[in-house]
KOLGU-4560 file (N, C-alpha, C; in nm, 3 decimals, padded with zeros to 5 digits):
<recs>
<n_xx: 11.045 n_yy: 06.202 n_zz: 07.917 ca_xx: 11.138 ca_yy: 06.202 ca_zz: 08.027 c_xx: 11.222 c_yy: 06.330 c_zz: 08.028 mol: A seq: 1 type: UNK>
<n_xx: 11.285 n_yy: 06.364 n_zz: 07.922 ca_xx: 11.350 ca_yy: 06.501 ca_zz: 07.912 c_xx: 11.298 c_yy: 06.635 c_zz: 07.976 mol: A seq: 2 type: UNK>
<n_xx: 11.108 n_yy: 06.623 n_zz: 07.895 ca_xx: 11.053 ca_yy: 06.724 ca_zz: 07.979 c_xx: 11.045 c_yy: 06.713 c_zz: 08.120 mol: A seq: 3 type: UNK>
<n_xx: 11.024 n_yy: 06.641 n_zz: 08.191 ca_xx: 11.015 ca_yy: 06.596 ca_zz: 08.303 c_xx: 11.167 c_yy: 06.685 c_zz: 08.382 mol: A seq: 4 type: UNK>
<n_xx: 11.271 n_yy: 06.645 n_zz: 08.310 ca_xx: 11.400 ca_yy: 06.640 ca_zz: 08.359 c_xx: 11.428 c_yy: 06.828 c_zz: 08.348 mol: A seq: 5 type: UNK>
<n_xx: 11.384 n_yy: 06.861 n_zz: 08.245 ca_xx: 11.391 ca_yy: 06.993 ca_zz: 08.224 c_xx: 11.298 c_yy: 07.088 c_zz: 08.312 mol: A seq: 6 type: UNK>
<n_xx: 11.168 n_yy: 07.023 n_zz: 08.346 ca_xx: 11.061 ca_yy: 07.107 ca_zz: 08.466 c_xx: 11.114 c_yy: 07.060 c_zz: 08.589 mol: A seq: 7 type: UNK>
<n_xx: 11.175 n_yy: 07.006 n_zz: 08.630 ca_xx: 11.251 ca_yy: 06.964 ca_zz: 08.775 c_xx: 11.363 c_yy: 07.102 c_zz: 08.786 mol: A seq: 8 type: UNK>
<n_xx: 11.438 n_yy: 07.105 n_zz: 08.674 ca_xx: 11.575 ca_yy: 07.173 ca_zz: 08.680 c_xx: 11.519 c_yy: 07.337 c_zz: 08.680 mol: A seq: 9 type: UNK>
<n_xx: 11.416 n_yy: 07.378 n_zz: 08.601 ca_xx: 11.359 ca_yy: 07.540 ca_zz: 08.600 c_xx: 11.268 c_yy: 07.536 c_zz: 08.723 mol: A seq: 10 type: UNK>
<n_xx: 11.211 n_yy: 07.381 n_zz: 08.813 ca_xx: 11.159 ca_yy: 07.448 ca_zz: 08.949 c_xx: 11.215 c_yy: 07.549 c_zz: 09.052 mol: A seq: 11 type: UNK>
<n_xx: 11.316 n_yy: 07.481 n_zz: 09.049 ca_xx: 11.451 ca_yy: 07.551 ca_zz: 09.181 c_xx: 11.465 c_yy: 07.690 c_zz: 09.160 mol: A seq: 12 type: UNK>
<n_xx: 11.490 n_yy: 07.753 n_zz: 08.988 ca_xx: 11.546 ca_yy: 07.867 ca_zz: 09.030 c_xx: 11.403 c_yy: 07.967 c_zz: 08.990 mol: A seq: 13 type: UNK>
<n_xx: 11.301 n_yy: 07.919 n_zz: 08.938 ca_xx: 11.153 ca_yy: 07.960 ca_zz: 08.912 c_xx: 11.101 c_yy: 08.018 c_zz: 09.057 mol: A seq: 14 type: UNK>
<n_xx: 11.066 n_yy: 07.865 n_zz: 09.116 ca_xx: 11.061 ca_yy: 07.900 ca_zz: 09.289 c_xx: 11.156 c_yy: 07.978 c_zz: 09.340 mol: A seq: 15 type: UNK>
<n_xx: 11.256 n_yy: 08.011 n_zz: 09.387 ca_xx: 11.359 ca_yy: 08.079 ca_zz: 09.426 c_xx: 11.325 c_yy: 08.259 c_zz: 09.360 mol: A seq: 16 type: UNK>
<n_xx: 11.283 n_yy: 08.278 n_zz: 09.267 ca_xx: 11.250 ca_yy: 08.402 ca_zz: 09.187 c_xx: 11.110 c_yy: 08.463 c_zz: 09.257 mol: A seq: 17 type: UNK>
<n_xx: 11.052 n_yy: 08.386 n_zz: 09.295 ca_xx: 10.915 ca_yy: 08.390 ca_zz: 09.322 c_xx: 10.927 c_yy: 08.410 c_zz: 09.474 mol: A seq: 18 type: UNK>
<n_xx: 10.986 n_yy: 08.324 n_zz: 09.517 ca_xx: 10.991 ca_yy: 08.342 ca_zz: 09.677 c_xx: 11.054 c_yy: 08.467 c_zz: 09.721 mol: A seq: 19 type: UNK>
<n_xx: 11.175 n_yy: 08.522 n_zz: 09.631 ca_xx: 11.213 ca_yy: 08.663 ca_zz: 09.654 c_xx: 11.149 c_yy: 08.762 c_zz: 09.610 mol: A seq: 20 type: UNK>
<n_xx: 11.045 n_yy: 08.793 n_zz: 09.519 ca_xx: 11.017 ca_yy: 08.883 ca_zz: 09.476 c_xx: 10.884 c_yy: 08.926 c_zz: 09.557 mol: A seq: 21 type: UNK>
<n_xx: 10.821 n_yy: 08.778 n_zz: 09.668 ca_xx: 10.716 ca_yy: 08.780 ca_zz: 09.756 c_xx: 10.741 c_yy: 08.845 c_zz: 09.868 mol: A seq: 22 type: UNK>
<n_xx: 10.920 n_yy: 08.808 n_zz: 09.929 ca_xx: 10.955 ca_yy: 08.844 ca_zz: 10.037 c_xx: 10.972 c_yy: 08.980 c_zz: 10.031 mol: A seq: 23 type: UNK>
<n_xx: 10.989 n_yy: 09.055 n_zz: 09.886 ca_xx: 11.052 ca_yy: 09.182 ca_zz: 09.911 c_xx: 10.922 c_yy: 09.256 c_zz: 09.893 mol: A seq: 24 type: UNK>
<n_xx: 10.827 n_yy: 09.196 n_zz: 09.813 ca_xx: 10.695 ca_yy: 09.237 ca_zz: 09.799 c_xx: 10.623 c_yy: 09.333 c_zz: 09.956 mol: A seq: 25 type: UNK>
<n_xx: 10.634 n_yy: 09.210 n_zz: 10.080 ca_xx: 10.607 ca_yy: 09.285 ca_zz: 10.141 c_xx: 10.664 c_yy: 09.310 c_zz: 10.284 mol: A seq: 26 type: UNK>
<n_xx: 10.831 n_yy: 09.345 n_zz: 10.255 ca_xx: 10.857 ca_yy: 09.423 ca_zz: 10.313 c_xx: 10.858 c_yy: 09.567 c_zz: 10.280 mol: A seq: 27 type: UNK>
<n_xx: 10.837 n_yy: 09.647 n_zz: 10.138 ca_xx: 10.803 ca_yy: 09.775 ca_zz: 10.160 c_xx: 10.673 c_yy: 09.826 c_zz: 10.194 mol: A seq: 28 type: UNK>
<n_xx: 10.591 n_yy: 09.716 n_zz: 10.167 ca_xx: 10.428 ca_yy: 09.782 ca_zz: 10.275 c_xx: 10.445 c_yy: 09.875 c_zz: 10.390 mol: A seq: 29 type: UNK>
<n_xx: 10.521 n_yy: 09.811 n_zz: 10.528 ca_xx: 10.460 ca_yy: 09.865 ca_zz: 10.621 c_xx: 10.560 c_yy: 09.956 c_zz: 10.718 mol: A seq: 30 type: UNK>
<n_xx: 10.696 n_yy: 10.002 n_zz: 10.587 ca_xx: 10.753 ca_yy: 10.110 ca_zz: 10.630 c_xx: 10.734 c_yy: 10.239 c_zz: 10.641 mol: A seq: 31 type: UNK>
<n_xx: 10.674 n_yy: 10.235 n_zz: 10.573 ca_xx: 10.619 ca_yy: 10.409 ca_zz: 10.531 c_xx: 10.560 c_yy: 10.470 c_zz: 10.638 mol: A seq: 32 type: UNK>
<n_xx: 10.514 n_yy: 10.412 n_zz: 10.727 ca_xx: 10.446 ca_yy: 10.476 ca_zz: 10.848 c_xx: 10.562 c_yy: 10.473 c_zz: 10.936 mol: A seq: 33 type: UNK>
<n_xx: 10.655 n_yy: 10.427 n_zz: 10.953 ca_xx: 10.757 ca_yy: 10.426 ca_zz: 11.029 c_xx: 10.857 c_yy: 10.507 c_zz: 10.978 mol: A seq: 34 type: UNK>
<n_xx: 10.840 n_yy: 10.572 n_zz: 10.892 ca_xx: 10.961 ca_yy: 10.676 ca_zz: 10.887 c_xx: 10.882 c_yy: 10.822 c_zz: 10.907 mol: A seq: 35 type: UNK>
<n_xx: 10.748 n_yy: 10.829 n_zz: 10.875 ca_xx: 10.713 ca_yy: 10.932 ca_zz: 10.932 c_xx: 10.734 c_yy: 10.963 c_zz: 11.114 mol: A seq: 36 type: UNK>
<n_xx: 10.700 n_yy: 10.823 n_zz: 11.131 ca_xx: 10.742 ca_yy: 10.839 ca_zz: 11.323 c_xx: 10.887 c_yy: 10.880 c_zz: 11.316 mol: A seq: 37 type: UNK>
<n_xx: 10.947 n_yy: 10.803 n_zz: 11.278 ca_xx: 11.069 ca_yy: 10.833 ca_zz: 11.295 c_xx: 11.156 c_yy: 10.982 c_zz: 11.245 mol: A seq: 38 type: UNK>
<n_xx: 11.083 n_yy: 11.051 n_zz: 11.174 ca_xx: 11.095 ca_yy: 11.202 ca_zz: 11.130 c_xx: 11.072 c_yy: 11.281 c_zz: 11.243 mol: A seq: 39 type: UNK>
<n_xx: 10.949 n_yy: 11.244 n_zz: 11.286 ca_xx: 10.904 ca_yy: 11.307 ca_zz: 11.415 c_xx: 10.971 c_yy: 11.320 c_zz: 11.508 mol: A seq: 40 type: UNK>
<n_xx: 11.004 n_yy: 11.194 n_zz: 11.522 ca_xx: 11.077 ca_yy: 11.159 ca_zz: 11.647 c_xx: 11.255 c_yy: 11.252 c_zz: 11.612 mol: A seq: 41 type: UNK>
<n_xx: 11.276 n_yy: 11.218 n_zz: 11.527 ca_xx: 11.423 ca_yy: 11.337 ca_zz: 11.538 c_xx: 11.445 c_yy: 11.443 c_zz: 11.512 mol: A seq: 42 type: UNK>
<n_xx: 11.287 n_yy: 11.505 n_zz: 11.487 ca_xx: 11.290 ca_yy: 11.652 ca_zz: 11.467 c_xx: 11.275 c_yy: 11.680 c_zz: 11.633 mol: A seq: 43 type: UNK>
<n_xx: 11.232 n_yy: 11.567 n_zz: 11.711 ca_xx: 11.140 ca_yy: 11.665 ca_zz: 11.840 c_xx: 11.291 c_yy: 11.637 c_zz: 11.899 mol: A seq: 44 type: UNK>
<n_xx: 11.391 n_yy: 11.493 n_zz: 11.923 ca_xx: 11.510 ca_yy: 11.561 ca_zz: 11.971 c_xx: 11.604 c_yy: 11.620 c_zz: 11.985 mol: A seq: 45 type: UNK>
<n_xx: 11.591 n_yy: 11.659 n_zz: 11.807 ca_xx: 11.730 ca_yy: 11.806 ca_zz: 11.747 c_xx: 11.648 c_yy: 11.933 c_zz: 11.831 mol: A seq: 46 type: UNK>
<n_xx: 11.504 n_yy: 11.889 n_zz: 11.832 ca_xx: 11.502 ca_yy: 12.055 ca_zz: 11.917 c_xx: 11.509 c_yy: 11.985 c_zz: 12.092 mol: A seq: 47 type: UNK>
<n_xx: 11.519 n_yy: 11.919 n_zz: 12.125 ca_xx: 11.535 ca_yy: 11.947 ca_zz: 12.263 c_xx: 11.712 c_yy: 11.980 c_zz: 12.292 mol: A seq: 48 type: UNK>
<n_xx: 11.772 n_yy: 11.869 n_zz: 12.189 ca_xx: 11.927 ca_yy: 11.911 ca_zz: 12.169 c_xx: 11.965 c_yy: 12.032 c_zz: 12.185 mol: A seq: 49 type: UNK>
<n_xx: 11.891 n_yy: 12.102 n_zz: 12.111 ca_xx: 11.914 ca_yy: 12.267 ca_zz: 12.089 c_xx: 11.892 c_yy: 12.372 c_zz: 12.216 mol: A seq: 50 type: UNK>
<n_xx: 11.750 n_yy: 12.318 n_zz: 12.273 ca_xx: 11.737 ca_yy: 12.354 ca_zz: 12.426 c_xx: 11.823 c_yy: 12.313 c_zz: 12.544 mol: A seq: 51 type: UNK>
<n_xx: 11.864 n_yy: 12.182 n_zz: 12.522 ca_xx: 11.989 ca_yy: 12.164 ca_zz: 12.602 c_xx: 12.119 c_yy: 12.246 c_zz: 12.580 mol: A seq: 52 type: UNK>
<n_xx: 12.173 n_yy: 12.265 n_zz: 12.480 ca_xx: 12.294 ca_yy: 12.323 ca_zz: 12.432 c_xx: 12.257 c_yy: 12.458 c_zz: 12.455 mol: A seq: 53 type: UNK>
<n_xx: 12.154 n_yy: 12.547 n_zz: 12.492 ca_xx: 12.113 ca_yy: 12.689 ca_zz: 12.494 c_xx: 12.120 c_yy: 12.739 c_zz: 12.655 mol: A seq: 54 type: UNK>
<n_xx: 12.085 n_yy: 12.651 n_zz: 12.681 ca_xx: 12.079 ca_yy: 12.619 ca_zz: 12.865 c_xx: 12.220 c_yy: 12.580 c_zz: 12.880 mol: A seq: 55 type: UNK>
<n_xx: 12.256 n_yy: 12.552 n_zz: 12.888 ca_xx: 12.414 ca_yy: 12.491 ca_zz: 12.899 c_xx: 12.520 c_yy: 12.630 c_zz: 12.847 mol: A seq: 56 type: UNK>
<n_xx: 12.487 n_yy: 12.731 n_zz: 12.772 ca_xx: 12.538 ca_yy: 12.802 ca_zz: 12.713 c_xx: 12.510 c_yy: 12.919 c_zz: 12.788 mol: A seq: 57 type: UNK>
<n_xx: 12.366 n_yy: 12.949 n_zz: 12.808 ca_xx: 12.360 ca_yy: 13.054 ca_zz: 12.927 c_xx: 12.404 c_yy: 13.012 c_zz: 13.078 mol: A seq: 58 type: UNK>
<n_xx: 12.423 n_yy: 12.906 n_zz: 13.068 ca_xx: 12.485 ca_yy: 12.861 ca_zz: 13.253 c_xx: 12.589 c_yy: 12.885 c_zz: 13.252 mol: A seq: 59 type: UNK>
<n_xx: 12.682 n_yy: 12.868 n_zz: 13.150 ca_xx: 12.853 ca_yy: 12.922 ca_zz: 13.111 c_xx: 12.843 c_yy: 13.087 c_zz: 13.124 mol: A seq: 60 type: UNK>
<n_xx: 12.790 n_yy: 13.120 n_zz: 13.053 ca_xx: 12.738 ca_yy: 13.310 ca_zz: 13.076 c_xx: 12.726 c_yy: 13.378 c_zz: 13.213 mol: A seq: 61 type: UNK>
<n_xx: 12.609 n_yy: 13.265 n_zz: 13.288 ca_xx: 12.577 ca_yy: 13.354 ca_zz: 13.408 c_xx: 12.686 c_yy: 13.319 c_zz: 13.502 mol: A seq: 62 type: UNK>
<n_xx: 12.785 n_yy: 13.196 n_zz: 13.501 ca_xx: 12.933 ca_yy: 13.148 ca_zz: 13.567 c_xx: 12.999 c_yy: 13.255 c_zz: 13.534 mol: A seq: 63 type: UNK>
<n_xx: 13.059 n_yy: 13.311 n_zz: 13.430 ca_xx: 13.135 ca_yy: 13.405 ca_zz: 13.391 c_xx: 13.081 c_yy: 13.574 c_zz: 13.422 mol: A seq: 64 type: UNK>
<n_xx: 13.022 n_yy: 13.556 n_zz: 13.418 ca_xx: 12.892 ca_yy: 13.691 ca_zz: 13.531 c_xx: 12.948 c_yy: 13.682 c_zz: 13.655 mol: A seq: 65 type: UNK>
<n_xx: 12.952 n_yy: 13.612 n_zz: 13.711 ca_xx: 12.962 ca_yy: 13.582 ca_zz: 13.859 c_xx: 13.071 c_yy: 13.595 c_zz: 13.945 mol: A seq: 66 type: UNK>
<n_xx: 13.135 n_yy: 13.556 n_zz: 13.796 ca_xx: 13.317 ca_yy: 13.569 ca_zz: 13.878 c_xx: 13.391 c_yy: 13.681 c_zz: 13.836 mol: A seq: 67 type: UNK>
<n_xx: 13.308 n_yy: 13.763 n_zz: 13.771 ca_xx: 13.400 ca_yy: 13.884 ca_zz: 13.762 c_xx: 13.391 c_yy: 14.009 c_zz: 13.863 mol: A seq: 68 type: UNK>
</recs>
């Protein structure tokens, strides 16, 4: 009976160990392809950023051209 009483009480936190170490198991699988997109993806809008802010910078230029 003891054993009994003792494999009841190490199910809970046995299972519980197992169920987390499954869940985390595979959530790092199927990131790794998603941060390469995501690299991509904020390299391509720091450079459009940069083309915006360059354009925006010569439109201030050719304004100040204009009015003198």
């Amino acid at each position: 009976m003891e054993s009994l009483t003792l494999l009841a009480l190490l199910a809970c936190p046995i299972g519980m160990g197992l169920m987390m170490w499954l869940m985390m198991r595979g959530q790092h699988g199927p990131q790794e392809p998603q941060h390469e997109g995501q690299d991509a993806e904020v390299t391509k809008l720091r450079a459009e950023v940069d083309q915006l802010r360059a354009a925006q910078r010569d439109a201030r230029l050719r304004g100040s051209d204009s009015a003198r």
